[in-house]
ZAMARGU-4260 file (C-alpha; in steps of 0.2 Angstrom, whole numbers, plus 5000, padded with zeros to 4 digits):
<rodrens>
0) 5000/5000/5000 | 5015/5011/5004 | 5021/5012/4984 | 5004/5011/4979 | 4998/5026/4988
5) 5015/5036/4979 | 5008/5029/4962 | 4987/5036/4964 | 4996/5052/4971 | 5007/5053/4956
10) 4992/5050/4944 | 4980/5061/4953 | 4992/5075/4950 | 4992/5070/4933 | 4974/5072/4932
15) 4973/5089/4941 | 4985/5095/4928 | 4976/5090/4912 | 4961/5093/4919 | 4955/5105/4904
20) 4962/5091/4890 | 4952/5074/4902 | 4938/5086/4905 | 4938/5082/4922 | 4936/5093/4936
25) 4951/5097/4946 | 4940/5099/4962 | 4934/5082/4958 | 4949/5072/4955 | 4959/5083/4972
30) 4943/5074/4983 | 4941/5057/4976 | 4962/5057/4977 | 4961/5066/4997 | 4948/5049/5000
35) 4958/5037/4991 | 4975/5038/5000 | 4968/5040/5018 | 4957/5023/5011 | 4973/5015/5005
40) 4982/5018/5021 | 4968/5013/5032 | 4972/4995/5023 | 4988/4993/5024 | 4998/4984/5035
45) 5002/4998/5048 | 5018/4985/5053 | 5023/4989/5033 | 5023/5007/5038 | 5038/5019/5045
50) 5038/5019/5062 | 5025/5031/5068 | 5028/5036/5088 | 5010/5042/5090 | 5003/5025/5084
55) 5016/5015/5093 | 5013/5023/5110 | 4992/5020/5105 | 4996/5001/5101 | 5005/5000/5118
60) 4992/5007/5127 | 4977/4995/5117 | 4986/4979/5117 | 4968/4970/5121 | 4963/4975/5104
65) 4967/4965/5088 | 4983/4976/5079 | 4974/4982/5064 | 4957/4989/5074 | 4968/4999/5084
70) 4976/5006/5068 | 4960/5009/5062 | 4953/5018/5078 | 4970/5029/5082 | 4970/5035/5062
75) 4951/5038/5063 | 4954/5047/5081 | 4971/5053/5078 | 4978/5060/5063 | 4962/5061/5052
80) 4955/5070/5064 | 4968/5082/5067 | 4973/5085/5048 | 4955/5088/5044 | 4957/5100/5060
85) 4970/5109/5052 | 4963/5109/5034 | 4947/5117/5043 | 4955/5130/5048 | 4962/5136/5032
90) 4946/5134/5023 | 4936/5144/5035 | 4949/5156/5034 | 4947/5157/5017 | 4930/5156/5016
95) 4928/5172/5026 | 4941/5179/5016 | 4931/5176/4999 | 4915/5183/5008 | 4921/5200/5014
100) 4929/5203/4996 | 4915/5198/4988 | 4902/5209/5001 | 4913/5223/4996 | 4911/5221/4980
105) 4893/5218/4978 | 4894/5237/4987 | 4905/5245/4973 | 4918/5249/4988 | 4934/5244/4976
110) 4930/5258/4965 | 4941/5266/4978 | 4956/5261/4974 | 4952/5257/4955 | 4946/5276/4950
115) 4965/5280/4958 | 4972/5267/4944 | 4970/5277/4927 | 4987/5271/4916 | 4982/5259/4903
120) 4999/5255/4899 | 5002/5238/4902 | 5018/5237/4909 | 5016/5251/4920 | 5002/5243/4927
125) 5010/5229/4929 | 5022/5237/4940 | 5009/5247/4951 | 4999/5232/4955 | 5014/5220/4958
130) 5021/5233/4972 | 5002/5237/4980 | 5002/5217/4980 | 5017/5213/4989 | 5016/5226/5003
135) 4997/5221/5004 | 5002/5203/5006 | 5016/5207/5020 | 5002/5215/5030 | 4989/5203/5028
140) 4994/5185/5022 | 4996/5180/5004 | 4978/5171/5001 | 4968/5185/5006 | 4977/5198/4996
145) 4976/5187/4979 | 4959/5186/4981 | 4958/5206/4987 | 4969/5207/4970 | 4959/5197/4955
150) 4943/5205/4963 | 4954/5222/4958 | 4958/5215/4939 | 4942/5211/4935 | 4940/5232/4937
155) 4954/5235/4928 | 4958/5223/4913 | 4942/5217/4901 | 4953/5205/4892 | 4954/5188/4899
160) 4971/5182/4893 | 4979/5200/4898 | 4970/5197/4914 | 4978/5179/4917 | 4996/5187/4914
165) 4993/5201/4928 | 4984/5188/4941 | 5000/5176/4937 | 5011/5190/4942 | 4997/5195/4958
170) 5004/5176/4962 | 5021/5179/4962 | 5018/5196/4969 | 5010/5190/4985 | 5021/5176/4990
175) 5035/5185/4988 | 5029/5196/4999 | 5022/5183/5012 | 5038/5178/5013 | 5047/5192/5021
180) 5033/5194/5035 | 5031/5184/5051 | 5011/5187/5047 | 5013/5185/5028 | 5012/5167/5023
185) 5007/5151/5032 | 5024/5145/5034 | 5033/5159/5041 | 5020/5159/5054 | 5022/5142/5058
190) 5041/5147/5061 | 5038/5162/5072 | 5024/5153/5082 | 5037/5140/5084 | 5053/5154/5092
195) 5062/5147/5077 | 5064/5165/5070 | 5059/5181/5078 | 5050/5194/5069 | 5063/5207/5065
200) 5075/5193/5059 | 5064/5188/5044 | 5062/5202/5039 | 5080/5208/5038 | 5088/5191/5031
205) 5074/5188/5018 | 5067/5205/5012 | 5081/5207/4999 | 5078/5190/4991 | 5059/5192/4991
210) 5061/5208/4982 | 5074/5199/4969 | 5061/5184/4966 | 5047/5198/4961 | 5058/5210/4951
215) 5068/5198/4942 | 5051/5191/4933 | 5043/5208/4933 | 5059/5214/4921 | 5056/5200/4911
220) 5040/5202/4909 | 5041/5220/4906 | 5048/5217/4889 | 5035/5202/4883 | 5019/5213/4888
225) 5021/5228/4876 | 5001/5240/4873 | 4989/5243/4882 | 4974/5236/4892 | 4956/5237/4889
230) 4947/5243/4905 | 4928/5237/4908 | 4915/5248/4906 | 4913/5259/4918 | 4905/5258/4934
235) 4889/5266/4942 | 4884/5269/4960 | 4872/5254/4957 | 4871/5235/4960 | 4860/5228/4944
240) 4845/5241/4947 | 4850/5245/4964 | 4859/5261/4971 | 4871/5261/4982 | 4877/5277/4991
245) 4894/5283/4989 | 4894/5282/5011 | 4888/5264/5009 | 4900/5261/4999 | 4915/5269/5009
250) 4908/5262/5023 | 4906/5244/5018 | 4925/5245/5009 | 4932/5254/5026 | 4925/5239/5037
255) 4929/5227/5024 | 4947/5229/5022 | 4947/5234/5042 | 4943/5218/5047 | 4956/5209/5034
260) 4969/5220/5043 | 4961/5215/5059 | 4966/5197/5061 | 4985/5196/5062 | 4981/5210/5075
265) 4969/5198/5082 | 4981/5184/5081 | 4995/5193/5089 | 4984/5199/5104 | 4975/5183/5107
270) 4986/5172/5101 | 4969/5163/5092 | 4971/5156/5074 | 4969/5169/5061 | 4949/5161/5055
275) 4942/5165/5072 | 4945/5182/5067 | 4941/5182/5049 | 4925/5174/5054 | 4920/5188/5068
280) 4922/5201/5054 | 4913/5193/5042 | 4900/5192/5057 | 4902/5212/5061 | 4899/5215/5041
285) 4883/5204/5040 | 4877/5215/5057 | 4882/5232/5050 | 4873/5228/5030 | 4858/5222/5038
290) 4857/5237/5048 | 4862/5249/5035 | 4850/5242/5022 | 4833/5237/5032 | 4824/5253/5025
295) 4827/5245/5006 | 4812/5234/5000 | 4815/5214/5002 | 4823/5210/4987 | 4836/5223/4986
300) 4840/5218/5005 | 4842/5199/5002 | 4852/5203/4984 | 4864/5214/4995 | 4863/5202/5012
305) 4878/5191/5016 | 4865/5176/5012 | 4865/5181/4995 | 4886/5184/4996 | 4887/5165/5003
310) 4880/5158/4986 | 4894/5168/4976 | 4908/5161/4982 | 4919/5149/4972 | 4916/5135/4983
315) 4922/5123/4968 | 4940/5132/4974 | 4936/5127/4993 | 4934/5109/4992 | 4948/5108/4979
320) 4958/5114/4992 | 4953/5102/5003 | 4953/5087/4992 | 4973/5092/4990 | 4978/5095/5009
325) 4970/5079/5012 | 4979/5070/5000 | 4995/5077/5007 | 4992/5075/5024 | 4988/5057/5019
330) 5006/5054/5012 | 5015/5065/5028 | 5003/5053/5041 | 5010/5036/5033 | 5027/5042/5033
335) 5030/5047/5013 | 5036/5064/5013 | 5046/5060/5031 | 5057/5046/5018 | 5059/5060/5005
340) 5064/5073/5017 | 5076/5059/5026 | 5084/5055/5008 | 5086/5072/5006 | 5096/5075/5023
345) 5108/5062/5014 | 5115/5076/5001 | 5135/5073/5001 | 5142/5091/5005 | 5146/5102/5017
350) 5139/5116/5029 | 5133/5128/5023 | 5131/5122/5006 | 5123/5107/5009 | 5110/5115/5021
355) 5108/5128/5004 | 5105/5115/4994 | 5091/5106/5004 | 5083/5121/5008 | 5081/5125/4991
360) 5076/5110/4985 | 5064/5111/4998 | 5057/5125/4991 | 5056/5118/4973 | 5048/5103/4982
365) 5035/5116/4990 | 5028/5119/4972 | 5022/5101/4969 | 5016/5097/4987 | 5012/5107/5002
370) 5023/5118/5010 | 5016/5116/5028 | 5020/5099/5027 | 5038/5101/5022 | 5040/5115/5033
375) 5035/5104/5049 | 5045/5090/5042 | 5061/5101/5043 | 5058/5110/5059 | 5057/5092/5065
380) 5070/5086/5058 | 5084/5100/5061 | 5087/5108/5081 | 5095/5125/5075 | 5096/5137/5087
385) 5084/5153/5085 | 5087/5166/5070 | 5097/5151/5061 | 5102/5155/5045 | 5093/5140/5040
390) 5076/5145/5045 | 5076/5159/5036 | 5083/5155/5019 | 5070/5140/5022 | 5055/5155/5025
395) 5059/5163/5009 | 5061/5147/5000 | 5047/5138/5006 | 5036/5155/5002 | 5040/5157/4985
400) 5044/5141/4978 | 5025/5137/4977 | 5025/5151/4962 | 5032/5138/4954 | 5018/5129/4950
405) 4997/5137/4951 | 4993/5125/4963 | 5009/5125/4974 | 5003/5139/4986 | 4986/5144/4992
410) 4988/5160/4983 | 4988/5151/4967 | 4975/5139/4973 | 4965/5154/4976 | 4968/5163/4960
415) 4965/5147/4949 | 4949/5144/4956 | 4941/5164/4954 | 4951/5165/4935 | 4950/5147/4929
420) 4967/5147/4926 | 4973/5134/4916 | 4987/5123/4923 | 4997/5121/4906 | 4994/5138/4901
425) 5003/5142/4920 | 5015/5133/4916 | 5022/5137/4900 | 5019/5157/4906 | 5023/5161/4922
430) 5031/5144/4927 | 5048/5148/4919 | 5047/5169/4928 | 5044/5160/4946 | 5057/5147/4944
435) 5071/5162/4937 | 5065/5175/4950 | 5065/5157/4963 | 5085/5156/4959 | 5087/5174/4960
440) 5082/5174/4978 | 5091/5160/4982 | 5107/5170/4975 | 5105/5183/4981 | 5100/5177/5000
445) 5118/5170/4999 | 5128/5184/4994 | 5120/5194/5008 | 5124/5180/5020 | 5141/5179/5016
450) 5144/5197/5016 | 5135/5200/5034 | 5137/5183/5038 | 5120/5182/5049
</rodrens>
């Protein structure tokens, strides 16, 4: 079961990648895949399996129970349940994250920072919303400020393949800003909440390179997108036939972007995971539209109601994403990635190339699978002391490797799902930028290390 759970992963990916050439939808094959490994490991031999300490000491402790019932109840009470835990969380998060954009959109309240755009040219523009985009995404995280982001293009640029070159940038753009913040990417807060790296460390040792993985590309790019853009028609104060006031709208995008801004405050106080505030705004928002629109007539109210708001969002997207984190934690759970990551360790060089080397791999690594998994797996398997070069270099890399690839970091994820972006059309595109502007981070985080030697 061990190899065959590698091969249905394999094949699964391969599906989720030709999903426009099979005709079969990604969020389909990521769910059927998520429920197909956790089957297969369920009936396996769990004495076939690498040696797992939480099911050992669960065995020890149920030694009146036939060996593979108590495989079954520890995986069904253990890990399953804590993965989906985990899992949870992000999808709530994003969830909220998708309703307060959306419920700010439905009130016009983007046309505050749209009307401020007005170039047309396209590579100015694509300077201007690459910058807004990784400073946004350092003070929020990187999945919100995609979403925040494409909701933005649609204003902006009427043609779709235009559109699918700017959101592939908004990609690199907000991961590459994630990187550098303790707040900014899932990862990097996993490394902070852990004492592996303090804030202001992160942000020295890994700005630089986070700015050389964005520029590089954005350079390059410069030179392929050459014209202008063609801007949708423009926008009333009105939502179909209804009208919405300019203070309903300031109001709505004020609260809106507040509460976004909110939760790594949130997080920081209470020490609470990031959803539990996403969800209390999108709770203050539903309060505050109901109040501000109960004089309107029934319909308008429940067109502009956060009921309404719920049915728009790209819940395809959402169970995508869990079909895939399931299917990951599946291969982490029976002990593949923890193999991969052990071979890896094996690298014959010395410090600190070797530790380069396997960090960046690492990071290439993080555009095919995860990077929360192979983040935990390497702060488990190395004992560096805090502000280690090696957590940091594996921030930046673990951030912006998943540009590599659309589906290798919730950003892309995110921006797949909202633009249909096609994985081959990704890859032939923006792939090749990510991957140049990956290296020139790498290079450049080395050269500043070796020159300050922190």
């Amino acid at each position: 079961m061990f190899t065959l759970m590698i091969i249905v992963f394999v094949l699964g990916y391969a599906c989720i990648a030709l999903e426009h050439p099979l005709h079969i939808n990604k969020s389909a094959t990521a769910l059927l895949l998520g429920a197909l490994l956790w089957t297969l490991y369920a009936c396996g031999d769990p004495g076939t399996y690498p040696v797992n300490e939480s099911l050992q000491t669960w065995l020890a402790t149920h030694s009146g129970v036939p060996k593979h019932e108590a495989f079954l109840e520890w995986m069904t009470h253990k890990p399953l349940i804590d993965h989906l835990g985990e899992v949870a969380q992000i999808l709530f998060f994003l969830m909220g994250a998708m309703t307060i954009v959306e419920l700010v959109d439905s009130h016009g309240g983007f046309r505050i920072i749209t009307d401020r755009i007005k170039t047309t040219k396209k590579t100015t523009l694509l300077w201007v919303v690459s910058i807004i985009t990784f400073f946004m995404s350092a003070a929020l995280d990187n999945l919100t400020t995609s979403i925040v982001m494409i909701t933005l293009l649609r204003k902006l640029i009427a043609d779709k393949e235009d559109r699918w070159y700017f959101a592939g940038i908004v990609i690199l753009a907000a991961n590459a800003g994630g990187a550098w913040s303790p707040i900014g990417d899932v990862t990097t807060i996993m490394l902070w909440v852990a004492g592996k790296v303090t804030a202001l460390h992160i942000i020295e040792k890994t700005f630089l390179a986070s700015v050389a993985s964005l520029v590089v590309p954005l350079a390059i790019l410069s030179f392929v997108l050459k014209g202008t853009i063609t801007r949708p028609e423009a926008e009333t104060d009105t939502v179909g036939e209804i009208e919405i006031e300019k203070w309903e709208r300031n109001l709505v995008f004020i609260l809106g972007v507040g509460a976004l801004l909110f939760v790594p405050v949130f997080k920081s106080i209470t020490h609470l995971p990031p959803y539990l505030g996403m969800l209390g705004g999108v709770g203050l928002l539903w309060i505050v539209t109901g109040f501000m629109h109960r004089g309107r007539s029934e319909e308008d109210f429940n067109r502009l109601s956060v009921n309404n708001i719920l049915t728009r969002i790209d819940t395809s997207s959402i169970l995508f994403f869990l079909g895939i984190l399931m299917a990951v934690n599946a291969l982490q759970t029976c002990g593949q990635l923890g193999l991969l990551s052990a071979e890896i360790d094996k690298i014959p060089c010395g410090e600190p190339g070797k530790n380069y080397l396997i960090v960046s791999i690492i990071g290439v690594l993080s555009s095919i699978v995860d990077n929360v998994p192979l983040v935990a797996g390497a702060m488990g398997m190395y004992s560096f002391q805090v502000d280690h070069y090696f957590w940091s270099f594996l921030a930046y890399a673990a951030g912006t490797g998943g540009s590599i690839l659309i589906i290798g970091s919730a950003a892309g994820v995110a921006v797949m799902g909202m633009e249909k972006i096609d994985f081959i059309w990704y890859l032939k595109k923006i792939s090749w930028l990510a991957l140049i502007g990956y290296f020139a981070g790498v290079l450049v985080y080395i050269v500043q290390r070796q020159i300050f030697l922190g």
